[in-house]
C-alpha positions as CSV (number, residue, x, y, z in Angstrom):
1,X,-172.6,1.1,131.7
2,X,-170.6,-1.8,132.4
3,X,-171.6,-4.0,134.9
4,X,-169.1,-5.7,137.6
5,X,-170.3,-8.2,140.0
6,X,-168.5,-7.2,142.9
7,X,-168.6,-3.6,143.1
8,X,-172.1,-1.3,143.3
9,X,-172.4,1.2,140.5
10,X,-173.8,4.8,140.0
11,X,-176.1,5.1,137.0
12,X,-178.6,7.8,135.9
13,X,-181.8,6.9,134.7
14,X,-183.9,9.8,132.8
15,X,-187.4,9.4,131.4
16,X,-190.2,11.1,129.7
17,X,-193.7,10.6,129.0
18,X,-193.1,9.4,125.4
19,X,-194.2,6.0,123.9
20,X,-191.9,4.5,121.6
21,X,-194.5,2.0,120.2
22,X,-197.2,4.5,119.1
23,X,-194.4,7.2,119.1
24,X,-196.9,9.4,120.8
25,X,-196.6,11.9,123.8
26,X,-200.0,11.9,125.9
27,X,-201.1,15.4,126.4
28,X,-201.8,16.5,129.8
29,X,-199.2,16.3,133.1
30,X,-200.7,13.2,134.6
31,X,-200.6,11.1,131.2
32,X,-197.0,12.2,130.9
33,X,-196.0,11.3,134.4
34,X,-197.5,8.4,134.3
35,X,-196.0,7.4,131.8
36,X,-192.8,8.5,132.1
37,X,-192.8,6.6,135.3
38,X,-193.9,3.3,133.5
39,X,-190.6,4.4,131.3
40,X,-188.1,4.7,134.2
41,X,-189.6,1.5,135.5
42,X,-188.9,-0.5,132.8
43,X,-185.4,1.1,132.0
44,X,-184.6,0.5,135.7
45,X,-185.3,-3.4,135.5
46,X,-183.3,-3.3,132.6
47,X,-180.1,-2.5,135.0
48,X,-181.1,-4.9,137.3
49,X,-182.4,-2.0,139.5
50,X,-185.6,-1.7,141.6
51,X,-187.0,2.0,142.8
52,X,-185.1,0.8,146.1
53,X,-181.9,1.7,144.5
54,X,-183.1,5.3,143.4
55,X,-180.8,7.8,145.7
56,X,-181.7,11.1,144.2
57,X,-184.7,11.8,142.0
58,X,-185.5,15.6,140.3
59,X,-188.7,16.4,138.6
60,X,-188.8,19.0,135.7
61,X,-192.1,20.4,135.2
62,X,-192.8,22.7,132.1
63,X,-194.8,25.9,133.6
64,X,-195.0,25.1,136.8
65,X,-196.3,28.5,138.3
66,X,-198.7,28.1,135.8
67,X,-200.4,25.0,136.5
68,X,-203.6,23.9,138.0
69,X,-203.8,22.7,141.7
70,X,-205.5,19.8,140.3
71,X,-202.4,18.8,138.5
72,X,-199.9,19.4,141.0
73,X,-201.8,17.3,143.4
74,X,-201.9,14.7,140.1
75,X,-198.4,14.5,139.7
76,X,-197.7,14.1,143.3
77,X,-200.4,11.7,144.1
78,X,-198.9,9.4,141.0
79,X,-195.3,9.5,141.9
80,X,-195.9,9.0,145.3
81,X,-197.9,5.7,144.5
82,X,-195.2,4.6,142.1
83,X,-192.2,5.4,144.4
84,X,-193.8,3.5,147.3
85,X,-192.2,3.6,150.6
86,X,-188.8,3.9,149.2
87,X,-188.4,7.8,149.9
88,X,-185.4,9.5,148.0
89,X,-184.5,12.9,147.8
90,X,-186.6,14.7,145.3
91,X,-186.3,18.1,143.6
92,X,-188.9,19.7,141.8
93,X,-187.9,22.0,139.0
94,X,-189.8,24.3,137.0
95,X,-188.3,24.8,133.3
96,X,-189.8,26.1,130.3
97,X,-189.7,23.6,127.7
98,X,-188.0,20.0,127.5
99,X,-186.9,18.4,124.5
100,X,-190.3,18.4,122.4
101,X,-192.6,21.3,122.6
102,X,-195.3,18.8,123.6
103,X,-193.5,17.3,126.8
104,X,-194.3,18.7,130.5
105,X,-192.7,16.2,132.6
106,X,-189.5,14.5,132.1
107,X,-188.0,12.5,135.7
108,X,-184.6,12.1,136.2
109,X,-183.0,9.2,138.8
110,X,-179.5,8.3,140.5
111,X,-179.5,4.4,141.6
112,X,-177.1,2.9,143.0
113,X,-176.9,-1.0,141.7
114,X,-175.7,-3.8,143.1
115,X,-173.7,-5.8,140.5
């Protein structure tokens, strides 16, 4: 989006645990999230934005009546240590599939960024 140095700006970020390098997909949900998260990170330095500036975030999570305790507690535990003490609204949201049958966790974020 354009960028204007004296007004703030809405922007949405989206991210999945996909690396472009290796063009691979990790399997399991705490590979994906974690990367995914290492995704949104980098897209949001690109914007100038820090987790700070995240005002919304949802979660989509392929099966999630289906999955293990042990990877529910994952995905929180990760995304908790990456968000950090900035604490946005955060919606979890079972689906059932994303964009690649292979892909459990995509995360979606609204910052607001300072121009």
């Amino acid at each position: 989006p354009p960028r204007s140095t004296l007004f703030p700006y809405t922007t949405l970020f989206r991210s999945v645990g996909y690396d472009p390098i290796s063009k691979s997909i990790p399997q399991g949900l705490p590979a994906q999230v974690t990367l995914a998260l290492e995704n949104l990170s980098k897209c949001l330095q690109a914007a100038g934005a820090e987790k700070a500036d995240i005002v919304q975030v949802r979660h989509y999570v392929v099966g999630m009546s289906k999955l293990s305790q042990e990877d529910k507690q994952a995905r929180g535990k990760i995304y908790g240590e990456w968000i950090g003490n900035s604490k946005p609204p955060s919606t979890l949201i079972g689906v059932e599939s994303l964009a690649a049958p292979e892909l459990l966790y995509e995360i979606e974020a609204v910052a607001v960024v300072n121009g």
